[in-house]
C-alpha positions in Angstrom: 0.0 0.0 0.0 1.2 3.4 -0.9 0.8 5.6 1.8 0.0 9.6 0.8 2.8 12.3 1.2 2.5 14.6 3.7 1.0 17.4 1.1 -1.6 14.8 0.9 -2.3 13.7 4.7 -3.1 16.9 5.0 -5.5 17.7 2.4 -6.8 14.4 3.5 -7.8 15.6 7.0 -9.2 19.2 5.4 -11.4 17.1 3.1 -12.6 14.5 6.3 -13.4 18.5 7.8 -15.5 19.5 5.0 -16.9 15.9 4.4 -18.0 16.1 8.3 -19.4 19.9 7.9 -21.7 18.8 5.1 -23.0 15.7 6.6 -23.7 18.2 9.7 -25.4 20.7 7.6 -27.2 17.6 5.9 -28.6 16.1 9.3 -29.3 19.9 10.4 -31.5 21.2 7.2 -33.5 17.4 7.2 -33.8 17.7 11.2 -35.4 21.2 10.2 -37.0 20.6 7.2 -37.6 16.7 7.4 -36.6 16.0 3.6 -33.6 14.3 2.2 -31.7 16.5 0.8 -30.2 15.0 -2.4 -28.2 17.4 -4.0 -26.0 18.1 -1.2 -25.9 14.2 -1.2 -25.2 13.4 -4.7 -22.2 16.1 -4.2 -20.8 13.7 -1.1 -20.9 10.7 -3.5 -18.7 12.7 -5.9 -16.5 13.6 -3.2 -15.9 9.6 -3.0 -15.5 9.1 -6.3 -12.5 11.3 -6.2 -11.4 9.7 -3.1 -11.4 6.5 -4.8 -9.8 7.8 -8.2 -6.7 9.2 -5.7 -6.4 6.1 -3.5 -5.9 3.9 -6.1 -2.9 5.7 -7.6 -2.0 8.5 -5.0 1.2 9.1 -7.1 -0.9 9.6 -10.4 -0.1 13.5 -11.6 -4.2 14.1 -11.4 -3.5 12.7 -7.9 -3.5 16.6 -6.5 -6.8 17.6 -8.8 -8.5 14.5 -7.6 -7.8 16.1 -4.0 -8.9 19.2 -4.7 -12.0 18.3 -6.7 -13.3 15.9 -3.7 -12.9 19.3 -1.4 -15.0 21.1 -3.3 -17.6 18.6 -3.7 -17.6 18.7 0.2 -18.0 22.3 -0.2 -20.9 22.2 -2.5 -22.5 19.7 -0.5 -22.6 21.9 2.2 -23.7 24.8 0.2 -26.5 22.7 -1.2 -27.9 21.8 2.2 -27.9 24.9 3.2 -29.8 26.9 -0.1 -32.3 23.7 0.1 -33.2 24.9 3.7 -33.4 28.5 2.6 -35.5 28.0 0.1 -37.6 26.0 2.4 -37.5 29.0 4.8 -38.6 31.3 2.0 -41.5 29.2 1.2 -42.7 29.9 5.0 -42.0 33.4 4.6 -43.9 33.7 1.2 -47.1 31.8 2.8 -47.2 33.8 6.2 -47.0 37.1 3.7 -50.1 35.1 2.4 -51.7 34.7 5.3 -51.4 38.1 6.5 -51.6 40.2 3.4 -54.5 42.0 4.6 -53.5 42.2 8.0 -51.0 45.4 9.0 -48.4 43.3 10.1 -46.8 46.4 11.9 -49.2 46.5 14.8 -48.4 43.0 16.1 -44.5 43.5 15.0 -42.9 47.0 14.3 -40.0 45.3 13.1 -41.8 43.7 9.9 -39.7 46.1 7.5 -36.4 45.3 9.0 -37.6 41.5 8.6 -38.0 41.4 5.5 -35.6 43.3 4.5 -33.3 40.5 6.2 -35.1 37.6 4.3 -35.5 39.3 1.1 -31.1 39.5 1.6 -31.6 35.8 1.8 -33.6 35.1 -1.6 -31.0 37.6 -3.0 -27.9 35.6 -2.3 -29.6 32.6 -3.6 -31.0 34.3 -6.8 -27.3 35.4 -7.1 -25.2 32.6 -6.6 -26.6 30.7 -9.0 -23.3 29.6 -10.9 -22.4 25.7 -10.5 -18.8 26.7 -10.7 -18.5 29.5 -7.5 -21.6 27.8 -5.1 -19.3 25.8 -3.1 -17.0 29.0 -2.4 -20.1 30.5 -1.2 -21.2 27.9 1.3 -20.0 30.1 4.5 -21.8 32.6 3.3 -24.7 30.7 2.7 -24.4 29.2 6.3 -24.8 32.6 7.8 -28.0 33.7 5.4 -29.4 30.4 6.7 -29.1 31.0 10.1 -30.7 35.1 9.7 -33.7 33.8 7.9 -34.1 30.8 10.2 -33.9 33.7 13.1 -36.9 36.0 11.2 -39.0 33.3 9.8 -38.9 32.1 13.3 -40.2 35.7 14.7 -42.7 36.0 12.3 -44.2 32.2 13.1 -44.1 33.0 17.0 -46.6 36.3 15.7 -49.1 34.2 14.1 -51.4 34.4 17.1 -50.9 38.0 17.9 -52.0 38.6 14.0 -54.6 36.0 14.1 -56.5 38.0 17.5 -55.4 41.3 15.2 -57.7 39.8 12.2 -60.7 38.8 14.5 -60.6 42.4 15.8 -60.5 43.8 12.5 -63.6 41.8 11.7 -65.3 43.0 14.3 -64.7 46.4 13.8 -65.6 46.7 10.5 -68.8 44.4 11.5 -69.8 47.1 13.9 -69.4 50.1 11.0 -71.0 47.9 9.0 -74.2 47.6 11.4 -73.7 51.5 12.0 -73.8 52.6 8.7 -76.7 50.5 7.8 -78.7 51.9 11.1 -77.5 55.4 9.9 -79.0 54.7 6.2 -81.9 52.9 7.9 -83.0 55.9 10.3 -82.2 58.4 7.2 -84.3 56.5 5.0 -86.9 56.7 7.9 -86.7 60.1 8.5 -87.0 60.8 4.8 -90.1 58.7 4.5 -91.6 60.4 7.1 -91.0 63.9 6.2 -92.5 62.6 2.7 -95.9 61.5 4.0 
C-alpha cells in the first residue's frame, strides 16, 4: 500500500473536515425541514468518487486535482444543504405574507420592515449565486444567510397568534361600521319617509 505524502495527509484531514461539515449541515437542514436532501448528497458521493480515483494511484499527476475536486464537492455539499433549507424557509416566509396580506403586520411587529428586509437578503444571495462553478465557495456565506432567515421566519411564526387576534378584531370592527352605517341609512331612509308622507 502506498501511503500519501504529507501534502496529501493533510489535504486528507481538510477534506474529512469539510466531508463532516456537510454531513452536519445535511442532518441539520432534514432535522429542520424533514426531507432528504439529495443534492447536497449526490455532491458527497462525488466527493468519494475522487477519493477513490486518488487512493488507487495516490502518485498519479491528477493525484493533486483528484484532492482538490473531492474538497469542493464537500463544499458544495454543504452549500447545497444549506440553499435547500433557505428555500424552504422562503416558502414559509412567502405563505405567512399570504396569510397576512391584509393584515398590518406592523401592529403585532414594528420590526416587519427590518424582517424582510433581512429575508429578502436571503432570496438575493440565492438568486445570485446561481453559478455551479462558484456555489461551493459561497457555502460560509450561505451558512450565515441560513441562520438570519431561520432567526426572522422564526419571529414571524411566533406572531401568528398575535396577528390571528389582530384579524378577528378587525372583523369585528368593520362588523360594527358595518351595522352602524346601515342603522345610519336605515333611520335616514326613515326620517326621509316620514318627512315625505
Amino acid at each position: 500500500m502506498i501511503l500519501p505524502s504529507a501534502e496529501h495527509q493533510q489535504t486528507l484531514r481538510e477534506i474529512r473536515s469539510l466531508f463532516t461539515e456537510a454531513e452536519n449541515a445535511i442532518k441539520e437542514v432534514e432535522d429542520t425541514g424533514g426531507e432528504l436532501v439529495v443534492p447536497a448528497i449526490n455532491q458527497l458521493r462525488y466527493t468519494g468518487n475522487h477519493l477513490i480515483r486518488y487512493l488507487s494511484d495516490p502518485d498519479d499527476k491528477r493525484a493533486p486535482e483528484e484532492l482538490a475536486d473531492a474538497a469542493k464537492h464537500c463544499k458544495r455539499a454543504t452549500y447545497d444543504a444549506y440553499e435547500a433549507a433557505i428555500l424552504n424557509q422562503l416558502l414559509e416566509y412567502n405563505k405567512f405574507k399570504d396569510d397576512y396580506r391584509k393584515t398590518v403586520i406592523t401592529f403585532v411587529l414594528p420590526g416587519f420592515a427590518n424582517i424582510a428586509a433581512n429575508i429578502e437578503q436571503a432570496r438575493g444571495f440565492v438568486r445570485n449565486n446561481n453559478k455551479s462553478k462558484t456555489r461551493g465557495e459561497a457555502y460560509q456565506t450561505c451558512r450565515e444567510h441560513l441562520r438570519t432567515i431561520v432567526a426572522n421566519v422564526g419571529q414571524l411564526n411566533a406572531c401568528r397568534d398575535e396577528l390571528n387576534k389582530q384579524i378577528i378584531r378587525d372583523r369585528r370592527n368593520y362588523m360594527f361600521q358595518a351595522v352602524a352605517a346601515l342603522g345610519a341609512v336605515a333611520t335616514i331612509v326613515g326620517v326621509i319617509l316620514t318627512i315625505s308622507f
